[in-house]
N, C-alpha and C positions, 0 to 999 in steps of 0.2 A: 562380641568379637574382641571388642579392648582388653575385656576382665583374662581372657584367653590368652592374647599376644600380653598381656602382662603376667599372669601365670609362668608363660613358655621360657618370659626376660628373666623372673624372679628364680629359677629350677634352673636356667643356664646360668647364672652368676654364685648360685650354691654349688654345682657342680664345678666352676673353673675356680672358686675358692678351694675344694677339697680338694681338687687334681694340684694346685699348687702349693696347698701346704704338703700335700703325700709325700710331690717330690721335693720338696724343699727336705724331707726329717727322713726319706728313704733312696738310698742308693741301690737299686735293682737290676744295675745295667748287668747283660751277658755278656760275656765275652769267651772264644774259645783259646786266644791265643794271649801272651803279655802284651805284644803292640799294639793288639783290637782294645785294648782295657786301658793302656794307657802311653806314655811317651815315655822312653830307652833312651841312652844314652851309655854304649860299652867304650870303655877306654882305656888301653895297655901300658900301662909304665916300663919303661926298659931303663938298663944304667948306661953309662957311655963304650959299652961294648956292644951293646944290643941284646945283652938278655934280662930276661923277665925280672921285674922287681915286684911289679904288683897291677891288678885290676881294679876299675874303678866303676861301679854302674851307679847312674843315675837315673831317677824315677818321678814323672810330675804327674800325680793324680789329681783330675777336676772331680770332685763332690758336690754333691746337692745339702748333702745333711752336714753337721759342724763334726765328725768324728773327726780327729786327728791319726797320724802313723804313730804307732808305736816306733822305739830304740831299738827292733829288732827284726831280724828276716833268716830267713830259710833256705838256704838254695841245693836242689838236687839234682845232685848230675847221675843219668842214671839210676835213681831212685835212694842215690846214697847221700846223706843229709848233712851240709854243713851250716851249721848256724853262726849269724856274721852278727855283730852289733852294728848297728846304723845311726846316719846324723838324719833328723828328720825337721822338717820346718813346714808351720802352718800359714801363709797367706789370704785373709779374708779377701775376695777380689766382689765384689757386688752381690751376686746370686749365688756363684758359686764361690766354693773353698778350692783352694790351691795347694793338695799336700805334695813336698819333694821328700824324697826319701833317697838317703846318698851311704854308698858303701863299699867298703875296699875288700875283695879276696884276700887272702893270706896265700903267699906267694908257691906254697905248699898245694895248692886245689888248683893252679893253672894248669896243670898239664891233665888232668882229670875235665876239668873245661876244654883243652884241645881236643882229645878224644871220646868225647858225651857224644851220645844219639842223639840222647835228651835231657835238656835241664829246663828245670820248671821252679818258679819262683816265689815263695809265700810269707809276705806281709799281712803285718795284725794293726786293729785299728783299735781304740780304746773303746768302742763300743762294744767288744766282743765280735767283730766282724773281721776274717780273716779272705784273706784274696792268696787262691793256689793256683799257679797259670805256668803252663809250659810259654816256653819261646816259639816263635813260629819259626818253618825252616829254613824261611830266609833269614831271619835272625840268629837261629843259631850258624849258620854259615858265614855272615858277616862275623859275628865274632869269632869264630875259629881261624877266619884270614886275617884276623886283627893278632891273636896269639902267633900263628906262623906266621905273619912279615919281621 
């Protein structure tokens, strides 16, 4: 019975080794929408009259594996592609990695943001690994009343 209940201990410590380095070196999570996948942050610049200067989104992705954000993102509104350069920053936080990923519209694609059904947003990570995720529709509604106030 020992050589057995130490069998069982030896097979469960092999197995919570390989489940923790898996997730430690792979990022598998699903997500159907961007705020299930990660934390948004939309914000309107306006000039001292009140119109539009520029948008601003912010993005903090937790990671299991060390990939970092690429300098660059995708956003389509309606399936029409505007490609934005990004500031991105990696934070080591214990287990997990801390990517932000920050980036301003060109004041030209707000009013295509005002009137989107759909826009969906896709970052690249230097592993080859690319994240393409619509907004949810409570998000895209919040920010379209961020663009109309």
């Amino acid at each position: 019975m020992q050589k057995f209940l130490l069998g069982v201990g030896i097979v469960l410590i092999l197995i919570g080794i390989f489940g923790a380095s898996y997730t430690w070196h792979h990022d598998h999570r699903a997500a159907e929408t961007l705020d299930k996948y990660a934390a948004t942050d939309f914000q309107v610049g306006r000039d001292g009259d009140g119109n539009w200067e520029s948008a601003t989104l912010s993005l903090w992705d937790y990671r299991y594996d060390k990939a970092q954000l690429l300098n660059k993102a995708i956003v389509f509104t309606d399936g029409a592609p505007w490609e934005v350069d990004a500031v991105t920053k990696q934070t080591p936080a214990g287990l997990r990695n801390e990517n932000k990923l920050f980036f301003h519209f060109p004041k030209s694609s707000l009013k295509d943001l005002l009137l989107a059904k759909e826009i969906r947003i896709k970052f690249f990570y230097d592993n080859g690994q690319s994240i393409d995720l619509p907004l949810s529709k409570r998000d895209l509604l919040a920010w379209q009343r961020k663009l109309r106030w």
